[in-house]
PDB file of N, CA, C and O in Angstrom:
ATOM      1  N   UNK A   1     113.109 -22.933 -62.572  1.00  0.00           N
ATOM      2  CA  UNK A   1     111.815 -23.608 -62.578  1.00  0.00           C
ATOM      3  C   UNK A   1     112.024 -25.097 -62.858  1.00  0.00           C
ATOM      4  O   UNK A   1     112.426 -25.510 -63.946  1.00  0.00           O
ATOM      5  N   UNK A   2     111.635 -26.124 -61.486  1.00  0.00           N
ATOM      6  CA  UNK A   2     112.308 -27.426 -61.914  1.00  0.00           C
ATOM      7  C   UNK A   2     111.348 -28.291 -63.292  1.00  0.00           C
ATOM      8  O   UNK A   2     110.131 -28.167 -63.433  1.00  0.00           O
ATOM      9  N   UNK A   3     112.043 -28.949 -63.984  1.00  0.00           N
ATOM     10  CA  UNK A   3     111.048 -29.427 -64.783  1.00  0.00           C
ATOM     11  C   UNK A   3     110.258 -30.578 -64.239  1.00  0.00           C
ATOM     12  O   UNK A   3     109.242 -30.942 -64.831  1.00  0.00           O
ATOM     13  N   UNK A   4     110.570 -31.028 -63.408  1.00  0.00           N
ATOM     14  CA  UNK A   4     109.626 -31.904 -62.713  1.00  0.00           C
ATOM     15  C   UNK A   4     108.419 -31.449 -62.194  1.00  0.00           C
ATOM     16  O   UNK A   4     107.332 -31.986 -62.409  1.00  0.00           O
ATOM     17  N   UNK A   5     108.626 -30.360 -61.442  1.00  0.00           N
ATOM     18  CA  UNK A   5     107.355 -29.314 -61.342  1.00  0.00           C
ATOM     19  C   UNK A   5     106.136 -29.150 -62.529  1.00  0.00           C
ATOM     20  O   UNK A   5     104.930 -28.993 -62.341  1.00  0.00           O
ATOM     21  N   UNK A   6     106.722 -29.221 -63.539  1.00  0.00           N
ATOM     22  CA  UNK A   6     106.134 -29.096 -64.553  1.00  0.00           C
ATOM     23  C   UNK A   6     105.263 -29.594 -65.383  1.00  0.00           C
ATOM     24  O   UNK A   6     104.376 -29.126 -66.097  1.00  0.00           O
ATOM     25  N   UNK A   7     106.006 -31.454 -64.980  1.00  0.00           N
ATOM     26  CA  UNK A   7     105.861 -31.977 -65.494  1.00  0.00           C
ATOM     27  C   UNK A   7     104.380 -32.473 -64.485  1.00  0.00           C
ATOM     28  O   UNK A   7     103.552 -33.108 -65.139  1.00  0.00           O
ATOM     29  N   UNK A   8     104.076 -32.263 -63.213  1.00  0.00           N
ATOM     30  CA  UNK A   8     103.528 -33.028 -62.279  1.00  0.00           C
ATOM     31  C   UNK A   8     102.276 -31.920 -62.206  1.00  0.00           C
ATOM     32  O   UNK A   8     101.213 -32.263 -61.689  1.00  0.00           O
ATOM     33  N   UNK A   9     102.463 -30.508 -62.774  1.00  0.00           N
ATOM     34  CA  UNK A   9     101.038 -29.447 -62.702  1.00  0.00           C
ATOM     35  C   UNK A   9     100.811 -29.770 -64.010  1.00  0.00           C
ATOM     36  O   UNK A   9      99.594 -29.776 -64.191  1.00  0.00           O
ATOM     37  N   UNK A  10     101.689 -30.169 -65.471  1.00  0.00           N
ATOM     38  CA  UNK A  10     100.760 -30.691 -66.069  1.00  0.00           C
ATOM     39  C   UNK A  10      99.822 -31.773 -66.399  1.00  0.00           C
ATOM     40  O   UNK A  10      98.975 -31.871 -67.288  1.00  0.00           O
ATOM     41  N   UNK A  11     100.257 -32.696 -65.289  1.00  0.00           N
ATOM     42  CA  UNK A  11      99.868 -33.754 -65.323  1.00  0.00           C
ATOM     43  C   UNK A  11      98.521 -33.706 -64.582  1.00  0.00           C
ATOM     44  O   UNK A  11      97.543 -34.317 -65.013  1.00  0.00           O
ATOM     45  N   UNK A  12      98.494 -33.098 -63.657  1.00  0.00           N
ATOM     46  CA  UNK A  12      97.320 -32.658 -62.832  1.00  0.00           C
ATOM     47  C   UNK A  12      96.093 -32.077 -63.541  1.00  0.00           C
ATOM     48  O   UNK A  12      94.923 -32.452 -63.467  1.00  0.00           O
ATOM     49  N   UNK A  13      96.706 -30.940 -64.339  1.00  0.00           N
ATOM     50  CA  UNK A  13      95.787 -30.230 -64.872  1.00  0.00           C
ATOM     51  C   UNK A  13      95.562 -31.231 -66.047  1.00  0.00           C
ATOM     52  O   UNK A  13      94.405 -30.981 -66.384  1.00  0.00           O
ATOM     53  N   UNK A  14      95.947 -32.059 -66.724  1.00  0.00           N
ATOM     54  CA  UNK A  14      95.431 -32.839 -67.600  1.00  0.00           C
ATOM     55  C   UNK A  14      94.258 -33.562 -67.273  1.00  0.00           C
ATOM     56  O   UNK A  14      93.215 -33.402 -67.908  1.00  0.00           O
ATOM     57  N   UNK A  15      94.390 -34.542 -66.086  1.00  0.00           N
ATOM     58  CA  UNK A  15      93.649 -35.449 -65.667  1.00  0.00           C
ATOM     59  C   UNK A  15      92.399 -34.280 -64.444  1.00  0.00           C
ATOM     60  O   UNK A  15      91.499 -34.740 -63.742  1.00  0.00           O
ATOM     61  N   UNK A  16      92.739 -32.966 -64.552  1.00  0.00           N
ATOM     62  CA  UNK A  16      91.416 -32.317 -64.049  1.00  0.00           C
ATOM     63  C   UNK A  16      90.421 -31.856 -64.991  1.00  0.00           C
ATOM     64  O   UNK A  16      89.313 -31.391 -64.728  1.00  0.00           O
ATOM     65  N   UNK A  17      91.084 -32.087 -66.399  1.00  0.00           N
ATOM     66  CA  UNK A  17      89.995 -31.259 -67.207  1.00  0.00           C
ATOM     67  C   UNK A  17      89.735 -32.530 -68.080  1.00  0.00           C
ATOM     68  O   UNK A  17      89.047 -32.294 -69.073  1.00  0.00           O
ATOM     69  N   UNK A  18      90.093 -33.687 -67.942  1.00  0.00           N
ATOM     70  CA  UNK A  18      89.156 -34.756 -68.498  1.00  0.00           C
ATOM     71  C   UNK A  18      88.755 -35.655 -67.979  1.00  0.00           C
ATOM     72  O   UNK A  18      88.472 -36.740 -68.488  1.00  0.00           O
ATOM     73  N   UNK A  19      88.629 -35.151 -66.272  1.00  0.00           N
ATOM     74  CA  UNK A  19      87.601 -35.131 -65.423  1.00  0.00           C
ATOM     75  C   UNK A  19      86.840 -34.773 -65.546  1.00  0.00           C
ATOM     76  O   UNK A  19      85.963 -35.628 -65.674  1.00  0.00           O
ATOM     77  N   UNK A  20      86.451 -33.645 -65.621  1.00  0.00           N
ATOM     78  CA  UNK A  20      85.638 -32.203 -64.825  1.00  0.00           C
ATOM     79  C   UNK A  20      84.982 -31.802 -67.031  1.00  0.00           C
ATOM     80  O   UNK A  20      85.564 -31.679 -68.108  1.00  0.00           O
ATOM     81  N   UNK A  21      83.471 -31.763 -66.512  1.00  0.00           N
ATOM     82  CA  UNK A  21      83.185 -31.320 -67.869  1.00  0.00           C
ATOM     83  C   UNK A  21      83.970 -29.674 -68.075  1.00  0.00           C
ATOM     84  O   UNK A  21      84.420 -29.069 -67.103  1.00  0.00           O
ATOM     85  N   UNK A  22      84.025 -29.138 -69.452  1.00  0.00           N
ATOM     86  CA  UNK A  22      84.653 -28.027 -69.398  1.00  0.00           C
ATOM     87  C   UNK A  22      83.800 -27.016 -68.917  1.00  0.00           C
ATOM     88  O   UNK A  22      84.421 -26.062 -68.449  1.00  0.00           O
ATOM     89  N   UNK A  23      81.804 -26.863 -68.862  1.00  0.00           N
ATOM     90  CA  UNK A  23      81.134 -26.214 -68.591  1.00  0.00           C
ATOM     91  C   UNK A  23      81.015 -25.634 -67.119  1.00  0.00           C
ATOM     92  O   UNK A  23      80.769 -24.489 -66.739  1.00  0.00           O
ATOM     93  N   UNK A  24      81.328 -27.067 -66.258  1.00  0.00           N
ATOM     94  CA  UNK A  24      81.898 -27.153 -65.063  1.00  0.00           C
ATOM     95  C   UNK A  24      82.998 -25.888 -64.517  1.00  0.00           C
ATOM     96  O   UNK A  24      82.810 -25.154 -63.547  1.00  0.00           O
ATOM     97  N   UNK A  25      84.073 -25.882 -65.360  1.00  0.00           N
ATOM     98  CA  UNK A  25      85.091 -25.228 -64.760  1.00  0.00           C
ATOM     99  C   UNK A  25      85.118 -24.379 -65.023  1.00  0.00           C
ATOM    100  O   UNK A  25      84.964 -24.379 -66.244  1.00  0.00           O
ATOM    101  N   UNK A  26      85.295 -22.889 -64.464  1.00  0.00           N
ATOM    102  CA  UNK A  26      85.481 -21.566 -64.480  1.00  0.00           C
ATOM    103  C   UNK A  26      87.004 -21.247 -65.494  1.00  0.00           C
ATOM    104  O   UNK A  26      88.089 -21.473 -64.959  1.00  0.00           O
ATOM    105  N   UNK A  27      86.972 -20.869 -66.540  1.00  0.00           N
ATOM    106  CA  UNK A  27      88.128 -20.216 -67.070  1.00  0.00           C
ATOM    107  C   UNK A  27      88.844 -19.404 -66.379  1.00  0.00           C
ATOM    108  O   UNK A  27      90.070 -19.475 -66.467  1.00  0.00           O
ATOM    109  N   UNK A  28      88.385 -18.700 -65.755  1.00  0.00           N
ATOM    110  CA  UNK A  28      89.194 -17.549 -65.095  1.00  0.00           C
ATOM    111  C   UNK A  28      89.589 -17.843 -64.400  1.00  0.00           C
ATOM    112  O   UNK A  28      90.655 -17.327 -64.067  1.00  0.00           O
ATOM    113  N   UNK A  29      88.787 -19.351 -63.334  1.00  0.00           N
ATOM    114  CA  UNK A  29      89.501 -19.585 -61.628  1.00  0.00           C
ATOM    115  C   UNK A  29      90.818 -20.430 -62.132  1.00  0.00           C
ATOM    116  O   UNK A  29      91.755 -20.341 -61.340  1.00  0.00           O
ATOM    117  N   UNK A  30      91.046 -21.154 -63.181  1.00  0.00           N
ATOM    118  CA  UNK A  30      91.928 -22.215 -63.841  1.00  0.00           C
ATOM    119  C   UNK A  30      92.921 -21.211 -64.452  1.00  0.00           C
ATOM    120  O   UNK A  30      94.007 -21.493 -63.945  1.00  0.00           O
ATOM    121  N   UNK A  31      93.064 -20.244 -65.240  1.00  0.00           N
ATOM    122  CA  UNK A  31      93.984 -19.026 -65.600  1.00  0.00           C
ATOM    123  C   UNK A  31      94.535 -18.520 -64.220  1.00  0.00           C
ATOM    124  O   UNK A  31      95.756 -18.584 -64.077  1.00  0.00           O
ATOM    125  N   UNK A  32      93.685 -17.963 -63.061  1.00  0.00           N
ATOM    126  CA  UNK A  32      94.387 -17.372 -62.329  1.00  0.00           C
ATOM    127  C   UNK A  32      95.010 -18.296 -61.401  1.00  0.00           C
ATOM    128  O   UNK A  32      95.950 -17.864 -60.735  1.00  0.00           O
ATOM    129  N   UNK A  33      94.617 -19.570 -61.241  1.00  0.00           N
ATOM    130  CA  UNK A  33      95.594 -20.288 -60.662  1.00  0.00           C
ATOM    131  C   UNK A  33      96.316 -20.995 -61.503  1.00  0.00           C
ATOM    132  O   UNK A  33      96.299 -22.165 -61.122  1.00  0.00           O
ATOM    133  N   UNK A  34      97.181 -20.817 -62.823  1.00  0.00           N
ATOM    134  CA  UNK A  34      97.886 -21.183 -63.270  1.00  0.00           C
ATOM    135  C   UNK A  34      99.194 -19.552 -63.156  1.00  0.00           C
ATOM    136  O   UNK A  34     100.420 -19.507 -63.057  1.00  0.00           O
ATOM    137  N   UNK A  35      98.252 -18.593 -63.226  1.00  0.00           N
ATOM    138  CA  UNK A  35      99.348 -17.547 -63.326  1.00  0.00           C
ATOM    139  C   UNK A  35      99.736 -17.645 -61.711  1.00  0.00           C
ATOM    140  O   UNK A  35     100.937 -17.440 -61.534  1.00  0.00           O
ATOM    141  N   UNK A  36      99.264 -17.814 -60.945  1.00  0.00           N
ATOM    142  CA  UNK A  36      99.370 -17.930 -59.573  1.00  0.00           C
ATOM    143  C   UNK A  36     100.857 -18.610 -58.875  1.00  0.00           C
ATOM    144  O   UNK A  36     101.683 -18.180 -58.070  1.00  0.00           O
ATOM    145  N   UNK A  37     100.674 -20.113 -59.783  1.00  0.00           N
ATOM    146  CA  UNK A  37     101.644 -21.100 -60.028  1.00  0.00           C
ATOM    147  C   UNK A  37     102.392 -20.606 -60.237  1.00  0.00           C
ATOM    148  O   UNK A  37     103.309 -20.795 -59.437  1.00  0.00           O
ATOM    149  N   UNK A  38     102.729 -19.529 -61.467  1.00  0.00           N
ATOM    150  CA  UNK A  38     103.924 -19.531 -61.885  1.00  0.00           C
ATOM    151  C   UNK A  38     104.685 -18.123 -61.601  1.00  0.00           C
ATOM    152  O   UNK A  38     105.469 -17.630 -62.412  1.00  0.00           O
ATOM    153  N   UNK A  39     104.364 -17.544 -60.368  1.00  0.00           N
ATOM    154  CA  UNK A  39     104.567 -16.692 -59.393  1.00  0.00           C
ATOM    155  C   UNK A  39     105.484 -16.811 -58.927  1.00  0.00           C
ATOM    156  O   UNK A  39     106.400 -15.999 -59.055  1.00  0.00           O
ATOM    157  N   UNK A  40     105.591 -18.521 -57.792  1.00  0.00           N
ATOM    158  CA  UNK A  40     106.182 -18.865 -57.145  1.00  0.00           C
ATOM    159  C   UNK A  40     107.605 -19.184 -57.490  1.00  0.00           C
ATOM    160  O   UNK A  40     108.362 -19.633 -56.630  1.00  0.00           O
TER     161      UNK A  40
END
């Protein structure tokens, strides 16, 4: 698992959730595409 990968979905997901109010975002759709991620 490269750590650059890592470093660049957390970076994403950082700057999506202090974007995005948290009421906004579905817990479950953000869980299953994180377990999704780490599938691959």
């Amino acid at each position: 698992f490269p750590l650059k990968a890592v470093k660049v979905m957390h970076t994403v997901a950082l700057r999506t959730e202090s974007s995005l109010p948290v009421s906004i975002t579905p817990p479950t759709q953000f869980s299953a595409h994180k377990v999704r991620f780490l599938e691959f």
